[in-house]
C-alpha positions as CSV (number, residue, x, y, z in Angstrom):
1,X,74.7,201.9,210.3
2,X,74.8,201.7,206.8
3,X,72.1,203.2,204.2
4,X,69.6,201.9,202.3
5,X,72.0,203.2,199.0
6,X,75.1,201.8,200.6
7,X,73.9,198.2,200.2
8,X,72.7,199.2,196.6
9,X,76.1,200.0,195.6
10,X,77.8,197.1,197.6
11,X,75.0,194.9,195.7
12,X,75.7,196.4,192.2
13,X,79.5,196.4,192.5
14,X,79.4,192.3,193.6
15,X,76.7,191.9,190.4
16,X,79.6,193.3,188.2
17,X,82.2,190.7,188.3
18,X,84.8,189.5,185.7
19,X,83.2,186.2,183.9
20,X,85.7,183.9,185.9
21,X,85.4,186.2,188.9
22,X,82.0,184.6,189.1
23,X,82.8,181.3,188.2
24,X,85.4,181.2,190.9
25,X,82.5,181.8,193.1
26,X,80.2,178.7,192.5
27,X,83.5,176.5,192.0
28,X,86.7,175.7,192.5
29,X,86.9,172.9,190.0
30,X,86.5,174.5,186.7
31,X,87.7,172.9,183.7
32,X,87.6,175.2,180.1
33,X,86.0,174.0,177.2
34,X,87.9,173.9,174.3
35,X,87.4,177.1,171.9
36,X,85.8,175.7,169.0
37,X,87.5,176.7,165.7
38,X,86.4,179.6,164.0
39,X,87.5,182.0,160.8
40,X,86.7,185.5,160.2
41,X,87.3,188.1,157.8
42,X,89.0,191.5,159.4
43,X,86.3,193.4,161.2
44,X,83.6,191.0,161.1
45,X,81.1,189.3,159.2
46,X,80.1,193.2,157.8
47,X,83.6,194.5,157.5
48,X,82.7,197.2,160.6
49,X,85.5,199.5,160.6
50,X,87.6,199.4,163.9
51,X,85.7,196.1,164.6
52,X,88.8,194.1,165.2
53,X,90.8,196.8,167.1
54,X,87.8,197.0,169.3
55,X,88.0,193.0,169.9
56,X,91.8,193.6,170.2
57,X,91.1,196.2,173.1
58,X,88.7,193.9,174.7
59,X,91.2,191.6,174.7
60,X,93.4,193.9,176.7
61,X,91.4,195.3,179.6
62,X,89.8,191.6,179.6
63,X,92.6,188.7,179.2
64,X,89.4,186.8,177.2
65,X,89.4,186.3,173.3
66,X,85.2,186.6,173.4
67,X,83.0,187.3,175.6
68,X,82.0,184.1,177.3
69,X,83.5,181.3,179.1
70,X,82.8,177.8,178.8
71,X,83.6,174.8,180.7
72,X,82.6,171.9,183.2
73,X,82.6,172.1,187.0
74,X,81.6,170.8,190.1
75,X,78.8,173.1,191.5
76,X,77.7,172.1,195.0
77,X,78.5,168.8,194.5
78,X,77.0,168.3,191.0
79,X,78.9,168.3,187.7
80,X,77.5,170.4,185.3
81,X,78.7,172.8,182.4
82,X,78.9,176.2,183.3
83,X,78.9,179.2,181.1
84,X,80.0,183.0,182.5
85,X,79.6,186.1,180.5
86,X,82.4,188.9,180.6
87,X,80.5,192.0,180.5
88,X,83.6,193.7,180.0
89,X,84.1,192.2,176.4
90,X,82.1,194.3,174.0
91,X,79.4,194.4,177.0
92,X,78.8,190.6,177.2
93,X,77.6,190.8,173.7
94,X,76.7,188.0,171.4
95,X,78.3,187.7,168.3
96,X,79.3,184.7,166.1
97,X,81.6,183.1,167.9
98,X,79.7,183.9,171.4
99,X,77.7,181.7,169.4
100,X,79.8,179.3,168.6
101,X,80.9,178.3,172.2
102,X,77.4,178.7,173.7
103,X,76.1,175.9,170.8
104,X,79.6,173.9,172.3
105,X,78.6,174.2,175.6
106,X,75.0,173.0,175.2
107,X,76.2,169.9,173.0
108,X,78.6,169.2,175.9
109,X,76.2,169.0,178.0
110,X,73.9,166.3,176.4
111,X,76.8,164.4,176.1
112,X,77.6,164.4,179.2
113,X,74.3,164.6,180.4
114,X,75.1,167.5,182.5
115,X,72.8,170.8,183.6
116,X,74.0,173.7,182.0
117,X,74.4,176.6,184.6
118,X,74.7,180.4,183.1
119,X,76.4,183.5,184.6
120,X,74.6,186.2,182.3
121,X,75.8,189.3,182.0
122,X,75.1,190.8,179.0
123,X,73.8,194.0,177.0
124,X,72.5,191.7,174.1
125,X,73.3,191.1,170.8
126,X,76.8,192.9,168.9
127,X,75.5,195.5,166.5
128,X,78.9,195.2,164.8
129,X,77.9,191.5,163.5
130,X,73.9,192.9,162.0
131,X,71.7,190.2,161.5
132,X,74.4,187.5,161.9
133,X,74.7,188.2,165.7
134,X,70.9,188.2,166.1
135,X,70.6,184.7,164.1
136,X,73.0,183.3,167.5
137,X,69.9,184.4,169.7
138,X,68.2,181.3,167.6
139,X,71.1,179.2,167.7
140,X,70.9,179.7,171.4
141,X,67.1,178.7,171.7
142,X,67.7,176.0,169.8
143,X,70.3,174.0,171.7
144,X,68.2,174.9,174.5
145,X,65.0,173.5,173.0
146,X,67.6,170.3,172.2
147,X,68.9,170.1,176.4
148,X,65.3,170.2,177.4
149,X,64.0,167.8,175.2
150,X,66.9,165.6,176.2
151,X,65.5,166.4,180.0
152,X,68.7,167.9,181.1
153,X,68.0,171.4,183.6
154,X,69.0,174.7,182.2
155,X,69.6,177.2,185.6
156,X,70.5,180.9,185.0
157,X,71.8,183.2,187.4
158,X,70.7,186.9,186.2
159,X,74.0,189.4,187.1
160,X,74.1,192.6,186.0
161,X,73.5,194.1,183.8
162,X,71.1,191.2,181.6
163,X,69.6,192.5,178.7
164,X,68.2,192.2,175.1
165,X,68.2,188.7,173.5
166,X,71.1,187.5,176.3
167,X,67.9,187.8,178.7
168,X,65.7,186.3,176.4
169,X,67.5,183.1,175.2
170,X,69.8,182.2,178.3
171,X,68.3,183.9,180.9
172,X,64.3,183.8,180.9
173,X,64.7,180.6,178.9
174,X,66.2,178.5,182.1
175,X,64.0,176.5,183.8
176,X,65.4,178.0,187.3
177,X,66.4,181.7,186.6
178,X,67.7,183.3,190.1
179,X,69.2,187.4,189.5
180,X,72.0,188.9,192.2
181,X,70.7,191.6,194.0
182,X,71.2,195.1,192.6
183,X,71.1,192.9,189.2
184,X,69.4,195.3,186.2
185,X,67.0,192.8,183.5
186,X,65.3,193.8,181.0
187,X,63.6,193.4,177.5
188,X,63.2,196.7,175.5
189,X,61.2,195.0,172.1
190,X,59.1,197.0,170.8
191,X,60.0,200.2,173.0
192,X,63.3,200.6,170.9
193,X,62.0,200.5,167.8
194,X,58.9,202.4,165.5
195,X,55.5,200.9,165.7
């Protein structure tokens, strides 16, 4: 018989999977989004030194160039675009181009009138971006504002860990949000930061 901490760990290491990991378990018809076109100068919008060998290294423990995925699939029957966070790059964190695709992803789907399904897995937004990776946290909410308006379903499903504005915008914005077990969410806000 197993232990109460043996299913928290079984739960916790199924909550950590690679981004396509978990879209290979919702679908086996995924097709990728193309990677909308993007420059940058070397090491960010901020110049942050060792910024683009730290991309470079995500990279190579990761096989992804950012740290979501984007495409369309067939979920239980129903088309819909799907969107999967690789926690492994730069801790699923949102940065300019993360931006980028998500904006993509949501435009795809009012397209195509699709739902928009979300693997999250994220620590937030990328420190090494400043203010320019917490302006995609608006971008975010505001394509989302633009699918609900346009009466199109936004469902997130909460893996772990889900954190910071990842939580905020994709996450507690959904209209359905369901969380894996063992999956860690939360909001820090004001806690992180003097009164």
């Amino acid at each position: 018989m197993s232990s109460p901490h043996t299913h928290r760990a079984a739960d916790h290491a199924a909550a950590r999977v690679s981004a396509r990991q978990a879209i290979a378990a919702v679908t086996s018809d995924f097709t990728e989004l193309p990677e909308p076109v993007g420059t940058g100068r070397p090491d960010g919008p901020l110049a942050w030194s060792g910024y683009d060998d730290a991309r470079a290294a995500a990279y190579e423990r990761t096989g992804e160039t950012e740290s979501v995925v984007c495409g369309t699939a067939v979920v239980e029957g129903v088309r819909a675009v799907l969107v999967s966070f690789e926690f492994r790059y730069l801790g699923g964190s949102l940065g300019e181009r993360t931006g980028d695709r998500l904006e993509a992803a949501y435009a795809a789907a009012r397209a195509h009138r699709l739902p928009l399904v979300s693997l999250v897995a994220t620590g937030g937004s990328r420190m090494q971006e400043g203010m320019r990776a917490l302006s995609q946290l608006q971008r975010v909410a505001a394509q989302s504002a633009l699918n609900r308006a346009a009466g199109l379903p936004q469902i997130a499903v909460v893996r772990d860990p889900t954190t910071g504005g990842g939580w905020a915008t994709l996450g507690a914005g959904a209209d359905v949000v369901l969380a894996l077990p063992g999956a860690q969410v939360g909001f820090a806000g004001s806690r992180v930061r003097p009164p």
